[in-house]
Backbone as JSON Lines, residues from 0, in Angstrom:
{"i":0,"aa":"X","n":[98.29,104.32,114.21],"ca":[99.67,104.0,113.86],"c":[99.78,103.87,112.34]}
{"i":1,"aa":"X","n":[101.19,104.42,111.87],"ca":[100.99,104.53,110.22],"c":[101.69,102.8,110.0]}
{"i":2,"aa":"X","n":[101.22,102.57,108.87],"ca":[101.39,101.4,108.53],"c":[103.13,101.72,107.13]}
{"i":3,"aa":"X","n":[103.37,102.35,106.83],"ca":[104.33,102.69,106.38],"c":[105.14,103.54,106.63]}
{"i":4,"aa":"X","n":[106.48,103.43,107.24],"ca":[107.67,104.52,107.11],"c":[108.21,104.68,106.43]}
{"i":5,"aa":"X","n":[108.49,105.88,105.32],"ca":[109.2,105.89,104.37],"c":[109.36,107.38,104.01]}
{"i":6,"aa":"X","n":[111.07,107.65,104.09],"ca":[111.4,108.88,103.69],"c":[111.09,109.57,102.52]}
{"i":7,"aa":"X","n":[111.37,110.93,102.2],"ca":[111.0,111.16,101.01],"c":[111.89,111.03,99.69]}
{"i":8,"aa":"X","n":[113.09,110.65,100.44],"ca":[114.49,109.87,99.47],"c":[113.81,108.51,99.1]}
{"i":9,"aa":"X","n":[113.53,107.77,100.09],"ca":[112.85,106.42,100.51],"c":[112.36,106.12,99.18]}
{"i":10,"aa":"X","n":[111.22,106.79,99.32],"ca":[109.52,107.15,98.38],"c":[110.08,107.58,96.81]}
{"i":11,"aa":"X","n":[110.86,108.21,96.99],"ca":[111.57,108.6,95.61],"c":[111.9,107.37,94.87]}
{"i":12,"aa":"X","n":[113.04,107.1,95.69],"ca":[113.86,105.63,95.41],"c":[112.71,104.38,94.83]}
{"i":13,"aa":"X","n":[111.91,104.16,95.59],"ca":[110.9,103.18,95.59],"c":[110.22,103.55,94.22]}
{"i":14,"aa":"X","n":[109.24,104.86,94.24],"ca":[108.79,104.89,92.68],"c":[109.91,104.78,92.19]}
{"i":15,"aa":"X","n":[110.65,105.45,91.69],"ca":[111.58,105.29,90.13],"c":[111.53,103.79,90.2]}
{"i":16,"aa":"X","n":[111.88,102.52,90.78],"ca":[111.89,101.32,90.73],"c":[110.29,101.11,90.32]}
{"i":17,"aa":"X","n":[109.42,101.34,90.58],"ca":[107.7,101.04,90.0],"c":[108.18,101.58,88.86]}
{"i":18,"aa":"X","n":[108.36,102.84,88.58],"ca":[108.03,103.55,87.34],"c":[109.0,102.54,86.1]}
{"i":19,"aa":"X","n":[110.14,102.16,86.7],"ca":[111.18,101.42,85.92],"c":[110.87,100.3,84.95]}
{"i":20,"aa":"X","n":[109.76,99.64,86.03],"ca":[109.61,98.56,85.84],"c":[107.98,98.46,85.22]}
{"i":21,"aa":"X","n":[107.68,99.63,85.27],"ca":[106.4,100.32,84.1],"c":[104.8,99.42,85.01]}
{"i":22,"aa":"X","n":[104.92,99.82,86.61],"ca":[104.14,98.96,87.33],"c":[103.23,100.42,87.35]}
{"i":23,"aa":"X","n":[101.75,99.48,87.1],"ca":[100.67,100.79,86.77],"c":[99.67,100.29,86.98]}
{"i":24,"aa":"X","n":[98.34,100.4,87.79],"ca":[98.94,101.47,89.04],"c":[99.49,101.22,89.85]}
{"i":25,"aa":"X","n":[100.29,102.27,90.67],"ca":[101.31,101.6,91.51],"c":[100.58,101.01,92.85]}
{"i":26,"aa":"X","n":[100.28,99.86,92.78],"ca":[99.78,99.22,94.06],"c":[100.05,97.78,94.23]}
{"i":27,"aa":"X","n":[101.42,97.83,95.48],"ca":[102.33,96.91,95.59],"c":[102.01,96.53,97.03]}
{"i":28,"aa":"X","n":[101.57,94.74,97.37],"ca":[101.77,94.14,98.9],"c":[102.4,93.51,99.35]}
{"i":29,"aa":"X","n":[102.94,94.25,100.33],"ca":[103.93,93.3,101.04],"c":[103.45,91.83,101.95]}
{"i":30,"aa":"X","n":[104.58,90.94,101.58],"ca":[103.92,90.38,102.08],"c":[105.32,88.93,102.73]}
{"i":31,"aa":"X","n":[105.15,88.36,103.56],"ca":[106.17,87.67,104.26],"c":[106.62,86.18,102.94]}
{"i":32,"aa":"X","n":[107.94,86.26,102.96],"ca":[109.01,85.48,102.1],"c":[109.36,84.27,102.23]}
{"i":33,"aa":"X","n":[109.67,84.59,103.58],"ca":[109.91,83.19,104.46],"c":[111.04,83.13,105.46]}
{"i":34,"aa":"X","n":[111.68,83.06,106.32],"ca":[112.21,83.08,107.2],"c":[113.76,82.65,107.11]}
{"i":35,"aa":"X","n":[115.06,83.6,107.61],"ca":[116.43,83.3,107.65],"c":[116.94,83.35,109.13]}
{"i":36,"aa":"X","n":[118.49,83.39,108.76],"ca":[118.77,83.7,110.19],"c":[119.2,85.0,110.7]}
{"i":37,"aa":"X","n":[118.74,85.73,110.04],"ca":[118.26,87.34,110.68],"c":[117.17,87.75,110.55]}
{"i":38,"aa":"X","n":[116.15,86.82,110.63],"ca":[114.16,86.82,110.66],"c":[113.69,87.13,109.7]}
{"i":39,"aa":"X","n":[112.72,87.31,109.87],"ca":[111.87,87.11,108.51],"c":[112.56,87.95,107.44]}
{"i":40,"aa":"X","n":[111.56,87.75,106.21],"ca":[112.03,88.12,105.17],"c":[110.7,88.89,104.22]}
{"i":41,"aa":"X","n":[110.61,89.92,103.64],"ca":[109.32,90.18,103.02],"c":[109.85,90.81,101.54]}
{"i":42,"aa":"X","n":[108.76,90.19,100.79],"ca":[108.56,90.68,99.5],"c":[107.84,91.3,99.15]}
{"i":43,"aa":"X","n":[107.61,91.97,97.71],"ca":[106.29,92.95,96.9],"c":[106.09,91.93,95.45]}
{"i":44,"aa":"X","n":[105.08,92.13,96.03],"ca":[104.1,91.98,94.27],"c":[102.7,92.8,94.29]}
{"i":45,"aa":"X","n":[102.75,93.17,93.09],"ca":[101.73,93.81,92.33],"c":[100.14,93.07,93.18]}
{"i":46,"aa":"X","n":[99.25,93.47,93.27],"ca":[98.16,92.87,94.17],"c":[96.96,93.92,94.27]}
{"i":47,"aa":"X","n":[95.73,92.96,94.34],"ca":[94.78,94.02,94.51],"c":[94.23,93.82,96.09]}
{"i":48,"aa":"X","n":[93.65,95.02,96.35],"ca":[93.17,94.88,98.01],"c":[92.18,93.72,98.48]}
{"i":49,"aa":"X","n":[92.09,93.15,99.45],"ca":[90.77,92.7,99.84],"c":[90.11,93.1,101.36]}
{"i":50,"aa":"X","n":[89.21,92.78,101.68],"ca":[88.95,93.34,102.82],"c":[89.56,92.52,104.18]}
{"i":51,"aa":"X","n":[90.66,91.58,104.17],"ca":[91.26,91.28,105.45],"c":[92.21,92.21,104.99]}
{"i":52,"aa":"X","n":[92.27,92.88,104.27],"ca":[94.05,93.9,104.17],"c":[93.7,95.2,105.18]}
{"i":53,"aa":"X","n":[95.04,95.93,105.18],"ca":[95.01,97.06,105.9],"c":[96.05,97.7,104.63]}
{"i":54,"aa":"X","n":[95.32,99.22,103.6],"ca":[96.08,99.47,103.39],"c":[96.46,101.23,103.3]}
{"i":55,"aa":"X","n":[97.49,101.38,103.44],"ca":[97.69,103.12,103.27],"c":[98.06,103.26,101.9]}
{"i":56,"aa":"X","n":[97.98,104.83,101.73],"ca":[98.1,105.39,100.77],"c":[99.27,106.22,101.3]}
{"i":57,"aa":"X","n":[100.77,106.15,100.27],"ca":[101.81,107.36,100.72],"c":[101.74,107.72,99.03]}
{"i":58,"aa":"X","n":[101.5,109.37,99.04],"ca":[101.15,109.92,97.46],"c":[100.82,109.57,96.35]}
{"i":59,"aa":"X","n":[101.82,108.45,95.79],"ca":[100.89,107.81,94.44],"c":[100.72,106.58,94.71]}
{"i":60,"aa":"X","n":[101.21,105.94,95.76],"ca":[101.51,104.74,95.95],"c":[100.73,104.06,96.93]}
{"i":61,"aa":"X","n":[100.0,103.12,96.63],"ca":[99.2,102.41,97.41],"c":[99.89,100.84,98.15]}
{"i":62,"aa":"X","n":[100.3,101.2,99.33],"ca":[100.82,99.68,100.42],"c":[99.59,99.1,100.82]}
{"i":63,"aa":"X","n":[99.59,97.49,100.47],"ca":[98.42,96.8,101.13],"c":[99.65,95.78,102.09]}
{"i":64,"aa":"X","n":[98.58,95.53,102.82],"ca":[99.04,94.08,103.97],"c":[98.37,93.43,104.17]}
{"i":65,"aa":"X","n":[98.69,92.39,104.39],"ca":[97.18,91.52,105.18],"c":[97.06,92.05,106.85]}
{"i":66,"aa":"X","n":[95.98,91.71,107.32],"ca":[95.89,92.44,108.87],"c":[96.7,91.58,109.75]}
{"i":67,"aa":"X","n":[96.29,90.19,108.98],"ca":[97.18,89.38,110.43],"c":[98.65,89.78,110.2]}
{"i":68,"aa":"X","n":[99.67,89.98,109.23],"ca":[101.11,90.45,109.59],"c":[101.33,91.47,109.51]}
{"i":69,"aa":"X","n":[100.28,92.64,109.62],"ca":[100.51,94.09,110.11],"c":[100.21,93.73,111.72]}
{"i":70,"aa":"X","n":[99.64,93.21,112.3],"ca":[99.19,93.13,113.8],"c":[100.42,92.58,114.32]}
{"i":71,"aa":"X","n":[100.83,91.46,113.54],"ca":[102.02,90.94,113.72],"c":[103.44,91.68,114.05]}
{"i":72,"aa":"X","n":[103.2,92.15,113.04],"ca":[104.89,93.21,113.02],"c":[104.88,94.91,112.9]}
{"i":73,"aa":"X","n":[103.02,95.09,113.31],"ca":[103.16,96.81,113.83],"c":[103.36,97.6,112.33]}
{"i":74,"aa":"X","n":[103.74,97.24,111.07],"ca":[103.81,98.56,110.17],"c":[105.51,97.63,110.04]}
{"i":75,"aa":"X","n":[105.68,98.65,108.96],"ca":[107.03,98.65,108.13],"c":[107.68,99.53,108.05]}
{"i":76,"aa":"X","n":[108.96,99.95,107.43],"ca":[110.19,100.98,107.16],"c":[110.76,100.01,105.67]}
{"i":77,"aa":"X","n":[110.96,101.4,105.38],"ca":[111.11,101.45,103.9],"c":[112.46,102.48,103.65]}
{"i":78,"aa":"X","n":[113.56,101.53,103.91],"ca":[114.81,102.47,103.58],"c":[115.56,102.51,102.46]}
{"i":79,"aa":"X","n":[116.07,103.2,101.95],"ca":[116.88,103.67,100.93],"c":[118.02,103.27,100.63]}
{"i":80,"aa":"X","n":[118.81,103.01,99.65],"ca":[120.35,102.27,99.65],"c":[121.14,103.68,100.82]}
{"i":81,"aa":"X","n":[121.42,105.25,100.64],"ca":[121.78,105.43,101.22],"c":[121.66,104.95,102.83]}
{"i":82,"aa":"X","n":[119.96,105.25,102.95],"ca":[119.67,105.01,104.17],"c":[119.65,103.56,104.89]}
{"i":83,"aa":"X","n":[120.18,102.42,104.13],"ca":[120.98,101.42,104.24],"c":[122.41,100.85,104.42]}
{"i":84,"aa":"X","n":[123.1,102.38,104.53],"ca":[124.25,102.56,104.23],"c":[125.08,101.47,102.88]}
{"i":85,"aa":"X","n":[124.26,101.96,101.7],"ca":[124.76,101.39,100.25],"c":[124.57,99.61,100.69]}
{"i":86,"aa":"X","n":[123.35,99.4,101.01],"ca":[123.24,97.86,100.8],"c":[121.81,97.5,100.05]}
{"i":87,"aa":"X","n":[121.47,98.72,99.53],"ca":[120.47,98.58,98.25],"c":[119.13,99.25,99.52]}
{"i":88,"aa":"X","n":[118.06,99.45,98.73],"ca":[116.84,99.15,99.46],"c":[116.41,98.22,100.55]}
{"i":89,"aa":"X","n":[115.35,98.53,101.73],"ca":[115.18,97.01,102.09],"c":[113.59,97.59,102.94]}
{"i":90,"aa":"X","n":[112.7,96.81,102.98],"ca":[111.76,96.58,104.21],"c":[111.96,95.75,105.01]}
{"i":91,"aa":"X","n":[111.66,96.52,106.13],"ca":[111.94,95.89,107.46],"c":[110.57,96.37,108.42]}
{"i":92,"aa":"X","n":[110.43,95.27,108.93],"ca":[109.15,95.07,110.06],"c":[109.8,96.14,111.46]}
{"i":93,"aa":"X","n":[108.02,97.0,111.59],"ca":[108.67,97.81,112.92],"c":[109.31,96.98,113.86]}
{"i":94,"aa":"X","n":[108.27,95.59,114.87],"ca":[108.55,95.05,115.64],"c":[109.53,94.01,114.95]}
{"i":95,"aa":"X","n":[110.38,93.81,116.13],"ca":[111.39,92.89,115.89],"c":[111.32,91.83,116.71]}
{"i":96,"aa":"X","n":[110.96,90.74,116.2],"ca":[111.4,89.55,117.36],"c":[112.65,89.38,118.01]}
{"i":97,"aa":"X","n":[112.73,89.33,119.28],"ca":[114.02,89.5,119.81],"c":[114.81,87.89,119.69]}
{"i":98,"aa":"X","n":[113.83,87.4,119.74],"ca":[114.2,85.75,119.65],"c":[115.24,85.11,118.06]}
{"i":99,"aa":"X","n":[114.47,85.89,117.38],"ca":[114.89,85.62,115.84],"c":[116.54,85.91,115.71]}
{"i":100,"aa":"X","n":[117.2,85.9,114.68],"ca":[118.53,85.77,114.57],"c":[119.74,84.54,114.86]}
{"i":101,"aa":"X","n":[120.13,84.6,114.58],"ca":[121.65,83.96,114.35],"c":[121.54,82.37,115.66]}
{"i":102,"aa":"X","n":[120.93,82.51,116.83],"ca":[120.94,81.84,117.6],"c":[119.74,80.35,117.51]}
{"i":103,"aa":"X","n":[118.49,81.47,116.37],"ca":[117.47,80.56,115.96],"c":[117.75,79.38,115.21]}
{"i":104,"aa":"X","n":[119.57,79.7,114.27],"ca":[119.51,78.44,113.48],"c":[120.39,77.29,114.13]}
{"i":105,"aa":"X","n":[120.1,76.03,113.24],"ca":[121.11,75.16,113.77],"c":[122.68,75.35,113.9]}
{"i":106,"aa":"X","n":[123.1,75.83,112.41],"ca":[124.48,76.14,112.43],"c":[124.57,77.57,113.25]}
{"i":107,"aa":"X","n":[124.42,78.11,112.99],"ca":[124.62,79.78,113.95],"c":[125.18,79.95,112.04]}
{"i":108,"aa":"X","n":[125.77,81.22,112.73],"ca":[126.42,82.4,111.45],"c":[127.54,82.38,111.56]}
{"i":109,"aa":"X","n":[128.42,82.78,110.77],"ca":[129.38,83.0,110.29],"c":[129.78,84.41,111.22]}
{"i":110,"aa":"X","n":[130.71,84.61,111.76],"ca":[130.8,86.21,111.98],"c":[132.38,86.52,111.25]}
């Protein structure tokens, strides 16, 4: 199973943001943020591998994870503001907790 989905708009999008930001070499891990009320949340920082990681290589770009929240959430997707329909970039975990969302918090959401 690939540990990254990411188009080639995606991948585009994503370097020019490394290259922007003059990140060299490009080797960025994701890694969990902390939790809302539409589930988790994950960030990138710059990082070097270790051996609990799992990481792929997509062309210049090296994704690390740790193993326990790749086992966790199966791999990632890596979409594009278009492919967000214009709500910027975002990663998102393959598996989805079905439990998570709007019902998990005390107040609920706003609709």
């Amino acid at each position: 199973m690939k540990m990254i989905d990411i188009s080639e708009e995606g991948y585009q999008e994503f370097n020019d943001l490394l290259e922007a930001n003059e990140i060299e070499p490009k080797v960025v891990r994701l890694a969990l943020a902390g939790f809302g009320c539409s589930g988790p949340r994950f960030g990138l920082m710059v990082d070097d591998p270790t051996d609990s990681d799992v990481v792929e290589v997509v062309k210049d770009i090296t994704f690390i994870v740790s193993k326990d929240l790749y086992n966790e959430y199966e791999g990632f997707v890596i979409l594009s503001d278009e492919e967000n329909f214009g709500g910027g970039m975002s990663l998102r975990p393959k598996k989805v907790d079905d439990a998570a969302g709007c019902s998990t918090c005390a107040t609920g959401c706003a609709v």
